[in-house]
C-alpha positions as MATLAB code, in Angstrom:
seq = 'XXXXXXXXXXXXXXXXXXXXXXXXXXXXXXXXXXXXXXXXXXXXXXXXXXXXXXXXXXXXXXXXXXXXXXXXXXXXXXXXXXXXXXXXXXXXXXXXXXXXXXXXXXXXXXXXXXXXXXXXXXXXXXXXXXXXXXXXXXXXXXXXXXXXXXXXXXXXXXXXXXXXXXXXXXXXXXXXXXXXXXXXXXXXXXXXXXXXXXXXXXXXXXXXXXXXXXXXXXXXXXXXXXXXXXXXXXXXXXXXXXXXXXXXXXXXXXXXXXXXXXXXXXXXXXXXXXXXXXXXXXXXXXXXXXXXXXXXXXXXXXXXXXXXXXXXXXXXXXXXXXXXXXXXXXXXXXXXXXXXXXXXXXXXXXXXXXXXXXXXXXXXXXXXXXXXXXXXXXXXXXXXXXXXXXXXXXXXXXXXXXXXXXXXXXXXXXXXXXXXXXXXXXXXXXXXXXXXXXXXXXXXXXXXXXXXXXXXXXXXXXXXXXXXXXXXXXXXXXXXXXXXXXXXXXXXXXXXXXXXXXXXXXXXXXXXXXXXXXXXXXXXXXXXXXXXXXXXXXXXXXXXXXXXXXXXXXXXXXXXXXXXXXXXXXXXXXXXXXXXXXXXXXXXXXXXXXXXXXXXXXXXXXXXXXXXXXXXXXXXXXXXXXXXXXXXXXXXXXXXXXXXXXXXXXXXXXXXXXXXXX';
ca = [
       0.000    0.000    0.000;
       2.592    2.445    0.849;
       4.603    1.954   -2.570;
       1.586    2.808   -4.332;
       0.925    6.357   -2.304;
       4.863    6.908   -3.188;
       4.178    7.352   -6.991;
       0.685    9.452   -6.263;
       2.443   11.751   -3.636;
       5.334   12.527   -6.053;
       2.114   13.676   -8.654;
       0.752   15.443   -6.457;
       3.547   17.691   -5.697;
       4.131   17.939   -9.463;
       0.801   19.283   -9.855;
       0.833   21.288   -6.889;
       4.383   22.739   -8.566;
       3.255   23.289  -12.071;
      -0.169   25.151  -10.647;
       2.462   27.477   -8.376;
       4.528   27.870  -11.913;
       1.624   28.459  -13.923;
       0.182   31.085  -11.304;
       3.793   32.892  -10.762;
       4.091   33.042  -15.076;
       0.583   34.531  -15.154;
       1.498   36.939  -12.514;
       5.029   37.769  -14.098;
       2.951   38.014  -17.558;
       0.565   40.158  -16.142;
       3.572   42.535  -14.879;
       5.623   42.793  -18.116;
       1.949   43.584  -19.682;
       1.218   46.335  -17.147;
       4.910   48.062  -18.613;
       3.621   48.699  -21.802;
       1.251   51.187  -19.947;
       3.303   52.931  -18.314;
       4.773   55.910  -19.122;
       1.954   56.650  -21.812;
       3.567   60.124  -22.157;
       6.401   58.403  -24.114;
       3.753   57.043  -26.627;
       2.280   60.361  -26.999;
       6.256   61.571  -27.875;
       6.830   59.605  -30.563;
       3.374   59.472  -31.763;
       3.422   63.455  -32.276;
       7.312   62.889  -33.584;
       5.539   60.316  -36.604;
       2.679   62.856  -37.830;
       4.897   66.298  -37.426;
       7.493   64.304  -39.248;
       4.413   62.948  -41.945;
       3.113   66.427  -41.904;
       6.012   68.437  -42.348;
       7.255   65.355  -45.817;
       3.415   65.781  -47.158;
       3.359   69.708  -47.479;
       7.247   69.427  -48.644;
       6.260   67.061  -51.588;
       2.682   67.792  -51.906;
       1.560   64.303  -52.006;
      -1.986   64.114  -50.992;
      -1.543   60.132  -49.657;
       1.249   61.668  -47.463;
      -1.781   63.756  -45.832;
      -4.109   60.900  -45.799;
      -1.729   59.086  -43.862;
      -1.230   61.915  -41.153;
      -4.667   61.854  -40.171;
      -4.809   57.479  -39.830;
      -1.658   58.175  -37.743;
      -3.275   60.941  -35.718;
      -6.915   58.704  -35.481;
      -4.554   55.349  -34.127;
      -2.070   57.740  -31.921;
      -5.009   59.232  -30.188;
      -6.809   55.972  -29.656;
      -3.732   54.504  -28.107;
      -3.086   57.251  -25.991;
      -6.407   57.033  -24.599;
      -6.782   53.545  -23.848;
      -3.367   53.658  -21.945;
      -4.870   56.278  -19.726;
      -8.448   54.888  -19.349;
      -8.080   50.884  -19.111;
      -6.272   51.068  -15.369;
      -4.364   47.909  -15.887;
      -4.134   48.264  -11.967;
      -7.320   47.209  -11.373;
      -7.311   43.515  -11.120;
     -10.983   43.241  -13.307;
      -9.539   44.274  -16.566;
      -8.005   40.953  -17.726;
      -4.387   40.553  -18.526;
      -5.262   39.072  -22.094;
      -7.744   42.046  -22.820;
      -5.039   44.595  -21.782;
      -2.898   42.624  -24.167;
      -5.390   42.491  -27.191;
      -6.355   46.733  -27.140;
      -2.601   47.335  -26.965;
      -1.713   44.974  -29.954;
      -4.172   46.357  -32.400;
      -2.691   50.107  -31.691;
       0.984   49.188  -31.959;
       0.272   47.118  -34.989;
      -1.567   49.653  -36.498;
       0.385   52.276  -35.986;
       3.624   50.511  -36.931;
       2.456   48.922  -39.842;
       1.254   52.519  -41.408;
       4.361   54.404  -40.129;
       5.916   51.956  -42.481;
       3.600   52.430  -45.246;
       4.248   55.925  -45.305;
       7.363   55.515  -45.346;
       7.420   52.874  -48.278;
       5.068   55.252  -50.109;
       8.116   58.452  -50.099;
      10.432   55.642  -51.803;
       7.393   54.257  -54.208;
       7.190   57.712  -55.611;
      10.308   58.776  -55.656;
      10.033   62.009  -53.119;
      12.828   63.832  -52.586;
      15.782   62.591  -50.801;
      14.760   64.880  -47.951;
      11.502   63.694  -47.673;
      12.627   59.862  -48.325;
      15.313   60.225  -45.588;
      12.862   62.135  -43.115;
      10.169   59.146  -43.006;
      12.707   56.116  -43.269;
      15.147   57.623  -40.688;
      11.348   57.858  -38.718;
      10.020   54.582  -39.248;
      13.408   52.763  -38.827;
      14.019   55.141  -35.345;
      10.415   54.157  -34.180;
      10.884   50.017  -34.801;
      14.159   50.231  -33.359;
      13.225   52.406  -30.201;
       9.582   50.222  -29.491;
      12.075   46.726  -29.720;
      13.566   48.517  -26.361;
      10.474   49.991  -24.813;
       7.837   46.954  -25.358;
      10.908   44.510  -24.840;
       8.423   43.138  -21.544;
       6.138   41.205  -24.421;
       8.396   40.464  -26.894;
       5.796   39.063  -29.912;
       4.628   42.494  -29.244;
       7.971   44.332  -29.877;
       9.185   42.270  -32.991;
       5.688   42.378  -34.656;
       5.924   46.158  -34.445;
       9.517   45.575  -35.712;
       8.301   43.828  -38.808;
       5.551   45.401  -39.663;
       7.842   48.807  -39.378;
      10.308   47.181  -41.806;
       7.996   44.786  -44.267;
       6.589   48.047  -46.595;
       9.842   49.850  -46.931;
      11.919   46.250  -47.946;
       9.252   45.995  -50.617;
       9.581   49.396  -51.435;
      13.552   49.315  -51.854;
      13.540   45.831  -53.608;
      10.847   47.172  -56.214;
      13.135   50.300  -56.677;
      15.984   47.951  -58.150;
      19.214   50.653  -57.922;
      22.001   49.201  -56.163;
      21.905   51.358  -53.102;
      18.150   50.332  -52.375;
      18.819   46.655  -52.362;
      22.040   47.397  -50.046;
      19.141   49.787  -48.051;
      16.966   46.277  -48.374;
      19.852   43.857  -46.954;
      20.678   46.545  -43.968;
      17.482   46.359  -42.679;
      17.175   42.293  -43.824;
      20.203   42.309  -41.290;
      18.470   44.465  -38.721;
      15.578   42.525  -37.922;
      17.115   39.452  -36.328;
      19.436   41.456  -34.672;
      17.548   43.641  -32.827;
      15.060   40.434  -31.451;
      18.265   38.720  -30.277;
      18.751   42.187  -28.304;
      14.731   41.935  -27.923;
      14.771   38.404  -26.434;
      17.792   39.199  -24.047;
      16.429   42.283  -22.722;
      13.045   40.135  -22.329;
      14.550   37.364  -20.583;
      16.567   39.538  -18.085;
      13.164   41.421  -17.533;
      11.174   37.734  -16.914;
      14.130   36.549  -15.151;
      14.296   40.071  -12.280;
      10.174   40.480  -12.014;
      10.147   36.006  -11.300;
      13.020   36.377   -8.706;
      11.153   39.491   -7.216;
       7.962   37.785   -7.167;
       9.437   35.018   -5.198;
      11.238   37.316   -2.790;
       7.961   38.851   -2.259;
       6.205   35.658   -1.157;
       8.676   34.495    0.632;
       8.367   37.955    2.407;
       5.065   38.340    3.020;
       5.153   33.823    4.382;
       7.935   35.008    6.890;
       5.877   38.029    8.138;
       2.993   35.443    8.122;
       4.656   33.172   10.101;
       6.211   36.357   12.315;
       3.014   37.206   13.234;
       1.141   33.651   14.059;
       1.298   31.519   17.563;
       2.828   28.393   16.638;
       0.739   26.732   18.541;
      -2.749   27.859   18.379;
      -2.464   29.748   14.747;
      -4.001   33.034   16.264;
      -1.743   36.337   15.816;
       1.081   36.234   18.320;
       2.090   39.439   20.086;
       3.723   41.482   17.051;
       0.306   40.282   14.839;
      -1.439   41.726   17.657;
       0.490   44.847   17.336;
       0.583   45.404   13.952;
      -3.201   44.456   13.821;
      -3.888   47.359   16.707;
      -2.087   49.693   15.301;
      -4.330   49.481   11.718;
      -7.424   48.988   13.352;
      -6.782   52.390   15.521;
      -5.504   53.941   12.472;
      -8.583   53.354   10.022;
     -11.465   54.062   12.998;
     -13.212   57.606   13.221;
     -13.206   59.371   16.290;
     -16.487   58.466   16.999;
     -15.473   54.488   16.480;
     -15.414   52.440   20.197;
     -13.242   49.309   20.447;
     -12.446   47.214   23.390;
      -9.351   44.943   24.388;
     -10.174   42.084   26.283;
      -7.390   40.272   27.969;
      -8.103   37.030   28.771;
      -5.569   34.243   31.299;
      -6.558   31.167   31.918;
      -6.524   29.850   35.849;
      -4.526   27.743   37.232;
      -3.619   26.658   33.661;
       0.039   25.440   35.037;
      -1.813   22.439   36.631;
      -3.014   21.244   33.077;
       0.909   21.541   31.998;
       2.215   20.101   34.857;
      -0.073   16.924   35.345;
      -1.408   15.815   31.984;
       1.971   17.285   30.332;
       2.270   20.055   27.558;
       1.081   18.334   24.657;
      -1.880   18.047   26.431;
      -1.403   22.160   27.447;
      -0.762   22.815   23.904;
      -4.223   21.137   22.787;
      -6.235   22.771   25.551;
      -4.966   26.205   23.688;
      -5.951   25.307   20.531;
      -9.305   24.818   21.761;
      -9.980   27.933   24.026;
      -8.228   28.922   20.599;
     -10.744   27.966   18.232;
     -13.670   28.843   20.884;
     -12.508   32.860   21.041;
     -12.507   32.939   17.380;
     -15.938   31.297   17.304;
     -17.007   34.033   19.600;
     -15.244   36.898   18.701;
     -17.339   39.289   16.568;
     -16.550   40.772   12.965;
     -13.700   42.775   12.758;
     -12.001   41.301   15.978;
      -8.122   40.368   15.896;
      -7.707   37.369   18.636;
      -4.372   36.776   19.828;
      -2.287   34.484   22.575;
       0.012   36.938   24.200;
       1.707   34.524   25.243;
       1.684   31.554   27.636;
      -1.856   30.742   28.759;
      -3.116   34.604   27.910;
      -4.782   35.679   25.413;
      -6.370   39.215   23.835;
      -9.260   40.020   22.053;
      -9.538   43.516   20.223;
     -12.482   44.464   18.701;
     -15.116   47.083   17.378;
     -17.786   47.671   19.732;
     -21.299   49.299   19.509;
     -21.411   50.425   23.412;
     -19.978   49.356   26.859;
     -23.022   46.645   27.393;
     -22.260   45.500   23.632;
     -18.596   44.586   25.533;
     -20.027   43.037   28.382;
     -21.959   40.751   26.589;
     -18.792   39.841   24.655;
     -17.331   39.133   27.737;
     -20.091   36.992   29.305;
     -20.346   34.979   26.172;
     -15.858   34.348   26.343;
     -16.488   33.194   29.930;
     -19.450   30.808   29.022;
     -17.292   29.643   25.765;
     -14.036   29.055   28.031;
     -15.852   27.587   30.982;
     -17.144   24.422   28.684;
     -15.543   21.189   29.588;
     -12.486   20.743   27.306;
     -12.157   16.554   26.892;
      -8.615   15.855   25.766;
      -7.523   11.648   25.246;
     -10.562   10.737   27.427;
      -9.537   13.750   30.287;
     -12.641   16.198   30.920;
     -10.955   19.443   31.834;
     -12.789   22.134   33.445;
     -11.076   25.839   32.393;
     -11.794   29.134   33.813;
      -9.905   32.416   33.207;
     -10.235   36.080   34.800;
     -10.815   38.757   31.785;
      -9.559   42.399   32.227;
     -11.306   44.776   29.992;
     -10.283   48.557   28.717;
     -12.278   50.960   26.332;
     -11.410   52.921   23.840;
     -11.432   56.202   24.373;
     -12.757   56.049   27.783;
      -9.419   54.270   28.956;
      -6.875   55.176   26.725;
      -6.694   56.949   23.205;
      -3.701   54.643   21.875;
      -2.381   50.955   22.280;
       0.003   51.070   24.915;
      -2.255   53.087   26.963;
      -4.834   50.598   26.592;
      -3.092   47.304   26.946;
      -2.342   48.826   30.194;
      -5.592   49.721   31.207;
      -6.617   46.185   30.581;
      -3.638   44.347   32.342;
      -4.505   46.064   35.189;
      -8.036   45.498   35.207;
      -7.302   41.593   34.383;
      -4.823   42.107   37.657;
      -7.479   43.204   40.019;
      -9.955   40.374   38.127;
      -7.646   37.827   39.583;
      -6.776   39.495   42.838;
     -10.167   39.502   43.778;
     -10.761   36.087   43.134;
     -10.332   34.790   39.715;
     -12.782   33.339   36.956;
     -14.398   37.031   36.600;
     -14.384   39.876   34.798;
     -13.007   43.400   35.743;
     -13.681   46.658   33.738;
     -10.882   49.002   33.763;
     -11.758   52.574   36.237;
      -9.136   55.057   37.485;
      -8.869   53.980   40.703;
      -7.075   50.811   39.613;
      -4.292   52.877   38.727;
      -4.867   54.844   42.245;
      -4.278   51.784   43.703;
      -1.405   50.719   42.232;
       0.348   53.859   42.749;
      -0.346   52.541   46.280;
       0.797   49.591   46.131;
       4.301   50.452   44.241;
       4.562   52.946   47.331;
       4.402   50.081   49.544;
       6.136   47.885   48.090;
       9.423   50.347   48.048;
       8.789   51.913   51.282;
       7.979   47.464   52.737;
      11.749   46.984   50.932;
      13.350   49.915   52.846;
      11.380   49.501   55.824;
      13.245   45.860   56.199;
      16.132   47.777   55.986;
      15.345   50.460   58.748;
      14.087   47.601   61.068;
      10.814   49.564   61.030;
       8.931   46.506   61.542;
       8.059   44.815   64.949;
       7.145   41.653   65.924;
       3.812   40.927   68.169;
       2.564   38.144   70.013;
      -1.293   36.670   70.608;
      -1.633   34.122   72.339;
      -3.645   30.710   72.109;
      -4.512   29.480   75.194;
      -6.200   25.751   76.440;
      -9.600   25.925   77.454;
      -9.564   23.539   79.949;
      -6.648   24.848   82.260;
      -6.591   28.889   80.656;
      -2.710   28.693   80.318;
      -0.941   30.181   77.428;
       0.297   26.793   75.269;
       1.479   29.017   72.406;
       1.744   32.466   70.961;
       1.314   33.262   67.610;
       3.788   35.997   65.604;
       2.129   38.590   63.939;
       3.829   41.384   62.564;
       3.293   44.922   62.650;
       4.381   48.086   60.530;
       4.908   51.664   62.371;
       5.679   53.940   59.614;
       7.536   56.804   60.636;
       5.057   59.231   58.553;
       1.863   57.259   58.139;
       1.532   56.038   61.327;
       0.538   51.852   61.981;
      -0.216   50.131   58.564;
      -2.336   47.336   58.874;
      -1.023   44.044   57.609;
      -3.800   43.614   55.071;
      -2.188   46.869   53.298;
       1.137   45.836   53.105;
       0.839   41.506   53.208;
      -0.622   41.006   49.778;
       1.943   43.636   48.157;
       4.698   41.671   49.586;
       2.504   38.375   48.140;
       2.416   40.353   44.963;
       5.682   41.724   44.336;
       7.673   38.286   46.014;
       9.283   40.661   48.995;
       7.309   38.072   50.864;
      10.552   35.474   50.913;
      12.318   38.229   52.428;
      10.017   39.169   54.973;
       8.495   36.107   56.144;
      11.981   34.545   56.832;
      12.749   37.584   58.561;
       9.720   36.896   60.977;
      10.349   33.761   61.485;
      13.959   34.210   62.185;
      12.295   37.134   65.294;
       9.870   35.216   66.260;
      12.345   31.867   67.127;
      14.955   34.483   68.959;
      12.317   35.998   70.794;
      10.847   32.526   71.895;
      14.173   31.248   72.573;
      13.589   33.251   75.644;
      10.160   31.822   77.265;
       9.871   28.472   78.991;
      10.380   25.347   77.171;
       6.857   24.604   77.023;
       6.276   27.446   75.224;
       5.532   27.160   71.797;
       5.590   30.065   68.719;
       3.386   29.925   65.811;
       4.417   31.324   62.359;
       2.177   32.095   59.444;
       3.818   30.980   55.976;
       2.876   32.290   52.224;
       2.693   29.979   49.835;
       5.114   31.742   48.160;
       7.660   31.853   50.656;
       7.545   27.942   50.489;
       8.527   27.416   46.813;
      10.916   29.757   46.924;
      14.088   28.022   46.581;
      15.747   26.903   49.947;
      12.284   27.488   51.530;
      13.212   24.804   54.381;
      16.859   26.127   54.502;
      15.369   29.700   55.644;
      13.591   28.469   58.500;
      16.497   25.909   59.495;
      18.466   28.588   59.635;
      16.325   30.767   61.953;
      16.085   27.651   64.277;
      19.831   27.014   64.340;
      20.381   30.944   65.067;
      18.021   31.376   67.904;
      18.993   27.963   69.346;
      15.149   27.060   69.035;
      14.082   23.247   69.558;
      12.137   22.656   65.890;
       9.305   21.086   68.130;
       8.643   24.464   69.821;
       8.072   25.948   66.184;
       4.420   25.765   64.397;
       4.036   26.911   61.029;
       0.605   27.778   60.035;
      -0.572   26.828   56.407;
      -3.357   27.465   54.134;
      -5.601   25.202   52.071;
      -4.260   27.661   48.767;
      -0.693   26.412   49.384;
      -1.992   22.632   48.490;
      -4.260   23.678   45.410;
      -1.256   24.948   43.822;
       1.670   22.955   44.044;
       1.344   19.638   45.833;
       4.637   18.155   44.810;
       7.169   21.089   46.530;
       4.841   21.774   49.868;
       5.154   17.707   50.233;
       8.711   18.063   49.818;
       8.868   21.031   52.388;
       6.489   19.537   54.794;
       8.289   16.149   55.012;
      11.752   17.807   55.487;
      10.835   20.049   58.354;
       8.343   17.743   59.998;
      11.437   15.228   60.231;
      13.303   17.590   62.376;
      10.060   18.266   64.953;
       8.427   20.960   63.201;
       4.784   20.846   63.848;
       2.022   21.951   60.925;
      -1.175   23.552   61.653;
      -3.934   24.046   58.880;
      -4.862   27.828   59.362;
      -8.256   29.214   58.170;
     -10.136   25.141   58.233;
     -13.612   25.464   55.773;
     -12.976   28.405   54.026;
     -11.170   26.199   51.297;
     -11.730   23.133   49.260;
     -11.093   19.410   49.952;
      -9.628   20.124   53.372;
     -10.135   16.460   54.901;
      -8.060   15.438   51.668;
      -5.136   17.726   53.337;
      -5.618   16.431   57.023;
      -5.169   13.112   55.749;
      -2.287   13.870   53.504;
      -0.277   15.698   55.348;
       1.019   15.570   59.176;
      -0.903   18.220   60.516;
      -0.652   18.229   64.655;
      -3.443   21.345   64.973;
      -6.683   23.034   63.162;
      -7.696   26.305   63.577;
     -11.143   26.806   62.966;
     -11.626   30.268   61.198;
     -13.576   33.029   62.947;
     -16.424   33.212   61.029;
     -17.322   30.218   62.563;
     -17.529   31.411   65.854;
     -17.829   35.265   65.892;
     -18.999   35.963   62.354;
     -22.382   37.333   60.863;
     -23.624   33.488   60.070;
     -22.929   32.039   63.413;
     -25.464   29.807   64.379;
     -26.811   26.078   65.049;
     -24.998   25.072   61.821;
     -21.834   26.363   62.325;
     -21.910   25.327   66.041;
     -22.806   21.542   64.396;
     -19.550   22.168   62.547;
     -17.258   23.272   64.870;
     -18.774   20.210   67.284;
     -17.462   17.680   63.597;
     -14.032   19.233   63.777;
     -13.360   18.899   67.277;
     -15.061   15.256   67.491;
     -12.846   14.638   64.076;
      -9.379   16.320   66.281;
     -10.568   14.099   69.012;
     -10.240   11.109   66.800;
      -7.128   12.420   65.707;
      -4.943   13.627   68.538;
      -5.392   17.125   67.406;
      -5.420   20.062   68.940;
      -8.441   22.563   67.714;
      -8.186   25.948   67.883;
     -10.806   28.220   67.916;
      -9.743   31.528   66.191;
     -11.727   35.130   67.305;
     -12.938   34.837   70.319;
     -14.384   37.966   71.968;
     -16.931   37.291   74.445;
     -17.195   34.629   77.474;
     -20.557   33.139   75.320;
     -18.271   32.122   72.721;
     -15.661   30.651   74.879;
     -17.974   28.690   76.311;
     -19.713   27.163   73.133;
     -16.994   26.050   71.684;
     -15.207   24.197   74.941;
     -18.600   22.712   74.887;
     -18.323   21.666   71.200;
     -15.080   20.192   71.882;
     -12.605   23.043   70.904;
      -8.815   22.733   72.797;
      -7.391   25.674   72.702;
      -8.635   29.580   71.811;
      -7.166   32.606   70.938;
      -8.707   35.989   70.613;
      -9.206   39.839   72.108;
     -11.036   37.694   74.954;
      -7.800   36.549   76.127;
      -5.599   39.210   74.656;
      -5.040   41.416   71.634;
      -1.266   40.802   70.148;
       1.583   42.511   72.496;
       4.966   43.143   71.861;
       7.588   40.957   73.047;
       8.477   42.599   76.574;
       4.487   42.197   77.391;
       4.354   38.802   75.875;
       7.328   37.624   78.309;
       5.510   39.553   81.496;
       2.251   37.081   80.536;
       4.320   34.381   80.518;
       6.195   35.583   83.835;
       2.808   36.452   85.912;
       0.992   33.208   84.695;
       3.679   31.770   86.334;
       3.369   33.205   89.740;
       0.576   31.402   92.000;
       0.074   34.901   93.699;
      -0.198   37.358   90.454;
      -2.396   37.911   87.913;
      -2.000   37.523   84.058;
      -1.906   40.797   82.024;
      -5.024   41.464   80.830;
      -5.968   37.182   81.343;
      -6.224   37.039   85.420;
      -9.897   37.622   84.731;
     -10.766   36.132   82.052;
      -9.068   32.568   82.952;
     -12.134   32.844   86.566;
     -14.090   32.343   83.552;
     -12.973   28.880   82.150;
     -13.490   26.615   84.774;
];
């Protein structure tokens, strides 16, 4: 079977190369016929030059058919200078055959009677002046044309001939000597001048082919420099280029919108089914945009797993429906060798002119609202507004003033702690740190914790806390345990586990008296290097607690997974707007499933004596709230510590509150 396809592929590819032959001739064809149009001033030149020259030879020798053939010259001359002007050979409806045809029967005619003329002066024996005057013309004209119609070369050596036929009749039937010599000359003439004809022709087929070729090949490679690879859509440059026309041809009253488009969590789909797979999830949410896109749109991959949609719009509702119909395309389940794969994406969207007048301007505008899309919590859509870019003036303020303040040591350390229900001693205090900004006063951590999230100054700061918060607990009895929040970024960061070995070894802090506290959004997005950075540190004594339990997803899945020795129920469970029988049925689950477990459960914001209460009843361990205490700095924290300890004192701020446990 495959010997057989051998023979039809190789005839395929021969017909596929004779049909690109045949199209580049007809388009070389249709160039060298376009040449003899141009320039029609030089046709009106020597067309003027024959009947001044006929003119001038009929009123020297008074021969009426001299006349006669002025006004034929003039009829044909006029003609031909008309349809040069009037056909457009530009425009791609007037056929290259007919442009051929109207031009043949004016050079023809035209040649052949300049000829005749000139035939006619020796027929009747003018005078020499006359005789010399329209030979010396008609030979000049057939010799010139050869040159200027060289392009179609039939063309040029008809003219030629028909130039030359009349006056080699005319000198043969004159019989002198000199005549036939005259009749050899020009017998001589014609071949030469199409050998001249056919080289000229040849170098002219030869330079338009090559061109033609260099053009294709140009406009394939700027094809190809503006496509994806991968998904065929314009890549970042076709985007670009496309913009920049679009904006260019719209009125000012025109309204487009940019749409940028990144699919979440896409680095999952690369990282677990493999690329190929990746690659063919692309060309799909690929294929989908286009399907959606409306006419005029440009739809691009920017690169990676984003993509941009630019594209006339009638009004700012016409763009949200655009934008609800992307997220509906996106969000349908993608099956890919049997996988169903749900997709989502966040979409930033920017107007023109109502949020930027030129591309740059705009892309920005959109990046930023896509930004705050996924900040707030993915899979939605953001409109661009102003005080995005209020905002992230902020937030570059923070971010250099959060890198200097590092440097200052304007940060501090404080300490809440967690206490155990049953007995109301402190078992642990949890670091927390604060920002007193020499200008602005106390920035809360919510201000300046997701900038450092953001910007990665994160690593840097959360090893510095950790590396405080083990000297300062270095300090307090050894049954005293300190609590560290880590970022999910601060964990893949490379040497994650190094970091906090390092603040252990410098404070001379057992790893068992160190808790780091989790989140359920470190699992979701990188099992493979928090199991590597779990097992590590929980090998030397470091104990895990999940942080924030049922705000997240699959959370069981984690307690059984991973090592965890503590769960801190989040606050909304016990002081929020939505407390109630069900969330008191949940927090009585947890601690029943801690129970089971051997884990501790901590029971995050309490603030009255009710709420201690309920959840001791429901099984809760340990609690830690303004109840008990607000966070303290470190001198405060030791003086709990140091009063707790003394049968005949009073805890800071706890004395009471611990009358209230038993």
């Amino acid at each position: 079977m495959s010997g057989a396809r051998g023979p039809l592929l190789k005839l395929r590819d021969a017909i596929g190369s004779r049909k690109r032959s045949d199209n580049l001739s007809a388009r070389v064809r249709r160039t060298l016929v376009k040449s003899l149009y141009t320039q029609p001033t030089s046709l009106a030149i020597g067309a003027i030059n024959g009947i001044a020259s006929t003119a001038v030879a009929a009123w020297v020798s008074s021969m009426h058919i001299l006349y006669v053939g002025c006004i034929v010259l003039t009829i044909i001359a006029v003609a031909r200078v008309t349809a040069a002007i009037g056909l457009a050979p530009e425009r791609a409806d007037t056929s290259t055959r007919k442009l051929e045809l109207i031009y043949e029967i004016g050079a023809f005619s035209y040649a052949f009677v300049i000829g005749l003329i000139a035939a006619l002066t020796i027929w009747n024996n003018a005078s020499a002046e006359v005789e010399v005057l329209m030979v010396a013309n008609a030979l000049c004209y057939g010799v010139g044309i050869c040159a200027r119609n060289a392009g179609r070369p039939t063309i040029a050596m008809g003219q030629l001939i028909l130039v030359c036929l009349p006056i080699m009749f005319a000198a043969l039937a004159a019989g002198s000597i000199a005549f036939l010599v005259f009749f050899v000359n020009i017998l001589l003439l014609i071949p030469a001048m199409i050998s001249i004809t056919m080289n000229v022709f040849k170098i002219l087929r030869d330079s338009i082919a090559a061109a033609e070729t260099s053009a294709q090949l140009a406009d394939k490679m700027q094809i190809l420099a503006r496509t994806d690879v991968v998904t065929g859509l314009a890549n970042r440059a076709g985007l670009n280029h496309s913009m920049v026309e679009t904006m260019m041809a719209v009125d000012d009253d025109s309204q487009l919108a940019l749409f940028w488009i990144d699919l979440d969590r896409f680095k999952e789909v690369n990282d677990l089914l493999g690329h190929p797979v990746g690659d063919r999830v692309l060309t799909e949410v690929a294929r989908r945009l286009r399907e959606v896109s409306p006419p005029g749109a440009t739809v691009a991959r920017f690169g990676g797993d984003e993509f941009v949609m630019f594209c006339p719009i009638n009004s700012r509702k016409h763009s949200e429906q655009i934008a609800s119909e992307v997220h509906a395309e996106i969000m349908r389940p993608v099956r890919v060798d049997g996988n169903r794969l749900e997709v989502r994406a966040s979409l930033g969207v920017a107007l023109l002119p109502e949020d930027g007048n030129d591309a740059d301007t705009l892309m920005k505008s959109a990046d930023l609202a896509l930004y705050h899309a996924k900040v707030g919590g993915r899979s939605q859509t953001r409109f661009f507004d102003k005080t995005m870019t209020r905002d992230l003036v902020r937030r570059r303020e923070i971010e250099d003033e959060l890198r200097m303040a590092l440097k200052r040591d304007e940060l501090s350390i404080f300490f809440q702690p967690i206490v155990d229900l049953e007995t109301g001693k402190i078992r642990t205090f949890e670091a927390l740190v604060r920002w007193f900004h020499p200008e602005k006063g106390e920035l809360r951590p919510d201000e300046f914790i997701p900038v450092a999230e953001e910007t990665g100054v994160i690593v840097t700061l959360g090893n510095w806390i950790t590396a405080q918060a083990a000297r300062t607990a270095a300090q307090w009895p050894e049954d005293i345990s300190i609590a560290v929040n880590l970022s999910p970024l601060q964990i893949r960061a490379p040497g994650a586990a190094l970091g906090i070995k390092n603040a252990l070894r410098e404070a001379g802090l057992d790893p068992a008296r160190l808790e780091l506290e989790v989140t359920e959004s470190l699992f979701i997005d990188d099992n493979h290097a928090t199991a590597n950075f779990i097992q590590e540190l929980s090998a030397m004594g470091v104990k895990f607690a999940l942080d924030d339990f049922g705000t997240g997803y699959s959370s069981l899945g984690y307690i059984n997974t991973f090592p965890f020795k503590k769960i801190k129920v989040d606050r909304s469970f016990v002081s929020g707007p939505n407390v109630g029988r069900k969330s008191d049925a949940i927090i009585r689950a947890v601690a029943e499933m801690g129970s089971t477990l051997q884990m501790d459960i901590v029971a995050e914001g309490l603030e009255t004596i009710e709420q201690v209460q309920a959840v001791k009843a429901a099984g809760c361990t340990l609690g830690q709230g303004f109840y008990f205490s607000r966070a303290v700095p470190d001198y405060l924290a030791a003086m709990l510590l140091a009063q707790e300890r003394d049968p005949d004192g009073l805890a800071l701020g706890l004395g009471d509150n611990k009358q209230n446990l038993g």
